[in-house]
N, C-alpha and C positions, 0 to 999 in steps of 0.2 A: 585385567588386560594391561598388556605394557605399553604404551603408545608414545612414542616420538617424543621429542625435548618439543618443538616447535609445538606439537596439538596440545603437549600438557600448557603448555605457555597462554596458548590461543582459549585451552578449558578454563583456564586459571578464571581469565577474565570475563569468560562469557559467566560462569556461574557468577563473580561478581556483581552482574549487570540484571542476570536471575532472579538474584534474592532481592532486588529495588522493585517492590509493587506497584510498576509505573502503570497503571491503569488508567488510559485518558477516556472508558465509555463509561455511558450510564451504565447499571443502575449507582453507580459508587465510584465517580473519577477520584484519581487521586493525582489531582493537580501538582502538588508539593514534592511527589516523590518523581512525576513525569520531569521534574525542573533534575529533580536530583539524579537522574537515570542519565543527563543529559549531560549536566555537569560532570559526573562521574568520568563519561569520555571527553569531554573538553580538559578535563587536568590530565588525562592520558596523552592526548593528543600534544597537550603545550608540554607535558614531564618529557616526550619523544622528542621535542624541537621542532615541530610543525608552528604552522602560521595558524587559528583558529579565530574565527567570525560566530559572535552567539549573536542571534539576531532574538529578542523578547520586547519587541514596544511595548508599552507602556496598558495600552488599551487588548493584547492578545492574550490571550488563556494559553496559547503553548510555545515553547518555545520552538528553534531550528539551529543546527552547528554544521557551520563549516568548515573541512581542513584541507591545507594544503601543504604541499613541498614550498619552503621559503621562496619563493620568486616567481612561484608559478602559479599564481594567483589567477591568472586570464587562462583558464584551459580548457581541451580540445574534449574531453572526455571527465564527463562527471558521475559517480556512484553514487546511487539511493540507497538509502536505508532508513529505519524508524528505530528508537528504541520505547516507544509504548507496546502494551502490551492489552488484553479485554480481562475483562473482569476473570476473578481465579475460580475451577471447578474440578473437586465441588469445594474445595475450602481452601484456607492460606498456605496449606502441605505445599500448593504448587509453587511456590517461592522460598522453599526448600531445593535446590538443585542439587539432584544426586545423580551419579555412572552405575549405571548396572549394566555392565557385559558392554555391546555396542554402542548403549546407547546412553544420552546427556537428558533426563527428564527436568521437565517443571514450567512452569509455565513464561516465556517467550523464547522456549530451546530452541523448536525449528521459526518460530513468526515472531521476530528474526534476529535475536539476541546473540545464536553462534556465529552465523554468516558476519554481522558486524564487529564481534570480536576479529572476527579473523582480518577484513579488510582493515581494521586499528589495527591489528600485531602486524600486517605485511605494510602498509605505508610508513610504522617505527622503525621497520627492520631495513626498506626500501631508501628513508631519509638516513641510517647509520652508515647504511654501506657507502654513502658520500654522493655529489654531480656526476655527470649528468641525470638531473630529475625527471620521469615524463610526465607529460602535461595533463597529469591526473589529480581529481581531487573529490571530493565527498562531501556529501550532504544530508546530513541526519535531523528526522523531522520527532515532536512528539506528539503526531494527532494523529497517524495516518489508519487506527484502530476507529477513531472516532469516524472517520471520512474525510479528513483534511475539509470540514465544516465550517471551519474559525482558525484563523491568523494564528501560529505560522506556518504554512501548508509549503507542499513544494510550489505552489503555484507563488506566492506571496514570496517565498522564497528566491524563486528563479527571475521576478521583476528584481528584485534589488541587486541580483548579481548582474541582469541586464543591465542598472539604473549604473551599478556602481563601475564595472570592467569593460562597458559598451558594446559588449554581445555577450550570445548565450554560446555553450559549448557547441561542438556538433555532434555530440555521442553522447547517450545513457543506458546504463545498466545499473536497473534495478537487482535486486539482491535476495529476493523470494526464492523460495523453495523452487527447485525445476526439476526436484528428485519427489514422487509423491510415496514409492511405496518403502521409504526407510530402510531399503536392503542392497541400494547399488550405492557405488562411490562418487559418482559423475551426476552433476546436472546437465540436463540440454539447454538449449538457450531458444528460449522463448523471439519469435519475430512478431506475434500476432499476442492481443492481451483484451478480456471486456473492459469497460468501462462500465461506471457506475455512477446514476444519480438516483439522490433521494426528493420523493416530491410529498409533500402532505396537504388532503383536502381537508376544508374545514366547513360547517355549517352551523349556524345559528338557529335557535328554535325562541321558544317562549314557557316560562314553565305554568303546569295547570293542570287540571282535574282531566283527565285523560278520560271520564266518561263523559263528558257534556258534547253536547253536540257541534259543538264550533271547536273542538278540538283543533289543536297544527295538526298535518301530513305525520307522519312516524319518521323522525330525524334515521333510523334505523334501514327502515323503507328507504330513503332516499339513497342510503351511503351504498348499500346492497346490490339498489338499479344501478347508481354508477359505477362498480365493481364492475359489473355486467361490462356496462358500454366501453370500461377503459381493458375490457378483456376481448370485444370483441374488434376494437381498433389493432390492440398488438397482433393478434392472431392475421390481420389484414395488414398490418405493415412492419411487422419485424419477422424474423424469422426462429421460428420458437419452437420448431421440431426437432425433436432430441437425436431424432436414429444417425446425424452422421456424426453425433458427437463436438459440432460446434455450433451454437445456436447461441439467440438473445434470451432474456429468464426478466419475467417478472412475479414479482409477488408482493404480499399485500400483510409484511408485519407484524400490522396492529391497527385495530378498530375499540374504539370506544366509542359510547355512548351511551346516556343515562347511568343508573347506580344499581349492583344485584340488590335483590329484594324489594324495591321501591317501585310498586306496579302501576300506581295511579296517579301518578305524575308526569306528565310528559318533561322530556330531556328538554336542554336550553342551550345543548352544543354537542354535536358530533365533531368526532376528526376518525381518519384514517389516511395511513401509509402505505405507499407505493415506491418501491425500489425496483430500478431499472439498471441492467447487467448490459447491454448492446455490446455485438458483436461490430467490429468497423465497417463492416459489407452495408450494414442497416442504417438505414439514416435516419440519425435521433434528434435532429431539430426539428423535422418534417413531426415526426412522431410527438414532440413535446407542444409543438403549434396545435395538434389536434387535439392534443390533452388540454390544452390553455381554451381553445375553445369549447370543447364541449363543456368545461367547467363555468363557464360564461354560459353557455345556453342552462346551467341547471340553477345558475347561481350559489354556487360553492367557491370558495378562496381558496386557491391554488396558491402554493410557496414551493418553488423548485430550488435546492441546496445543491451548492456544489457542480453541475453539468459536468459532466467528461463523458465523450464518446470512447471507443474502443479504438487501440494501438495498431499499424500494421507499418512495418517495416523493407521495404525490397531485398531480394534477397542479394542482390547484386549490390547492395552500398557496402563503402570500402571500408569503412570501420568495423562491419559487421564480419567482413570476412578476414581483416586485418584479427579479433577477435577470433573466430575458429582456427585461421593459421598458428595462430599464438597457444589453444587448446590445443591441437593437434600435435604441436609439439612437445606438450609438457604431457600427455596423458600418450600419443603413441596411436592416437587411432580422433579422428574427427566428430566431432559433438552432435548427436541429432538437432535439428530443428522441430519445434513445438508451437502450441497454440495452450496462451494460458487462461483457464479460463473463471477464478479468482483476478478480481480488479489489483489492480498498484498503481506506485506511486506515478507511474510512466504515462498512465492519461493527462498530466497536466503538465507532459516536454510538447515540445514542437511536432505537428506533424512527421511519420516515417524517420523518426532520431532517435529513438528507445527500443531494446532488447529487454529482457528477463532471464536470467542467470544464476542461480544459485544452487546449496546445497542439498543435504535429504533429511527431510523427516518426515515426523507422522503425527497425525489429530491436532494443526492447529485451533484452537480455540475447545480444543475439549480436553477432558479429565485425563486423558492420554497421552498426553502432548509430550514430542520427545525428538532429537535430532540424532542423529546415524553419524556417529564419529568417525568413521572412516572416511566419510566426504569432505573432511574438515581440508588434509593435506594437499590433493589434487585442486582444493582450488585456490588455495595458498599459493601453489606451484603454479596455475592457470595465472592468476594474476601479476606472478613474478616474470611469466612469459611474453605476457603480455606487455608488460611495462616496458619490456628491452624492447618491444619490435615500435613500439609510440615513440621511444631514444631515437629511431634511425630513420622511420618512417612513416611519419604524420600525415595523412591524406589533407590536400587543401580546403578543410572545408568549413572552419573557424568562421564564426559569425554569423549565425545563424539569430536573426531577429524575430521569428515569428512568436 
């Protein structure tokens, strides 16, 4: 396939960014190349003449970057992205990145190695063509495969640009797929998105001869009944039925307890995982108070990571539709609105401040994984649209503290 100076330009560097096995999950992080993935566009960014912020304390497992146009440091509208990646499947083939026909295989093609290439080639290209700059700037995280769990998450992130420029933006666009079936060229832009936390129960036992008669309770018993009770709360307070196609989702990971083969011993510690998806309608404090306490009435240790509720947007704020005027332009025809319901990095902006935006692919996180290169150009073009209409016409809305 012959594709464009600009997409070969923008492939160049996504397989680049490919072939670095930035893996920040279990079971095999690889810390070292997350830093390197990271670096990678931090020397792209400064070889382009961008202003670049690496933010890695001392005490954080991942790092975060971010670029901007020289002088536009405090601005109106910030990009998400990640350049980690989940573990490769089924082997290291997937950080081999190859083109077959339409499409850029290997593993973070579509989750989201292209999409980032592209916004790095359109903010190089953006800063050559000279001032006026818009008040645009990026923020590349390497945990957000992990769950942004551990320092430097967009959360941790976003205080220091508070800390540092004395407000936050008024606009985000995250950078996730909004194309699922890898065969259109246009993403929708996402107004509504889940949220996700992870919670883990723990329980203590005592170990011992599992036939005597003063035996412990069955640490197994216990995790099972409270599976039960923290399924019969969701079904009572979230909303978890599938048929209109946006609902909350929970599930339950991993359970351990005791060792296969080892019958007459009782265990000396259970755990098990619950991950909660919450759609924004559903109110997940309410619902985690009830999890805190039933956990109290069973006596099991409850550890809740990370909390983010789910995204919702109005459809009427003016950046959002400064945004589709800016599509509409460059594609010829107005972007659907969607409902994402894969979490991102947009749970931890500001209330009603975040969209979802991106390209197309297909099989994140699986052996398939691959991005639709025709989507690459339209939002090349979407973002070049957009930046002229941020030149002339910035809504008042800078400063946003929450």
């Amino acid at each position: 396939m012959a594709w464009d100076a600009k997409t070969k330009e923008i492939l160049q560097l996504a397989q680049e960014l490919i072939a670095i096995p930035s893996v920040s999950t279990e079971p095999q992080p690889r810390l070292d190349e997350v830093r390197r993935a990271g670096r990678v566009l931090k020397a792209y960014f400064d070889w382009a003449g961008l202003h670049t912020v690496w933010l890695e304390p001392e005490d954080a497992p991942f790092p975060a970057l971010f670029a901007f146009f020289p002088g536009q440091e405090g601005v109106s509208v910030l990009w998400l992205g990640h350049f980690d990646v989940v573990n490769p499947e089924p082997d290291e083939r997937q950080f081999q990145p190859r083109i077959e026909g339409d499409y850029l295989w290997g593993r973070g093609a579509a989750d989201m190695k292209t999409v980032v290439a592209t916004v790095a080639v359109w903010m190089k290209d953006a800063f050559q063509a000279g001032p006026p700059y818009p008040p645009f700037g990026v923020l590349l995280i390497g945990n957000e495969e992990e769950g942004e769990t551990r320092p430097v998450g967009t959360r941790e992130a976003l205080d220091w640009y508070r800390e540092t420029y004395g407000a936050l933006p008024a606009f985000y666009i995250a950078g996730e797929r909004t194309e699922e079936t890898g065969t259109k060229p246009y993403g929708a832009v996402c107004t509504q998105s889940r949220g996700a936390v992870r919670v883990s129960f723990r329980l203590k036992g005592i170990r011992g001869h599992s036939g005597l008669s003063h035996a412990k309770a069955d640490l197994a018993d216990r995790l099972f009944r409270l599976q039960h009770e923290i399924r019969r709360l969701a079904e009572n307070m979230l909303t978890l039925d599938t048929s209109s196609g946006w609902y909350s989702q929970i599930r339950f990971p991993f359970v351990f307890v005791g060792r296969p083969g080892l019958y007459n011993i009782t265990p000396d510690e259970g755990v098990m995982g619950l991950e909660i998806r919450p759609i924004p309608q559903d109110a997940l404090d309410a619902f985690l108070q009830a999890l805190h306490d039933l956990a109290q009435r069973e006596g099991v240790e409850m550890v809740v990571e990370s909390p983010a509720g789910g995204t919702y947007m109005d459809e009427s704020h003016p950046y959002l539709n400064l945004l589709l005027d800016a599509l509409e332009e460059a594609w010829g025809h107005r972007p659907p609105l969607c409902r994402k319901l894969p979490a991102s990095s947009v749970r931890f902006t500001p209330p009603g401040t975040a969209v979802i935006w991106g390209q197309s692919g297909i099989g994140p996180h699986a052996a398939d994984e691959r991005h639709y290169i025709p989507s690459i150009l339209p939002y090349y073009q979407g973002l070049q649209a957009f930046a002229r209409r941020l030149q002339t016409n910035v809504p008042d809305m800078h400063g946003a503290t929450a």
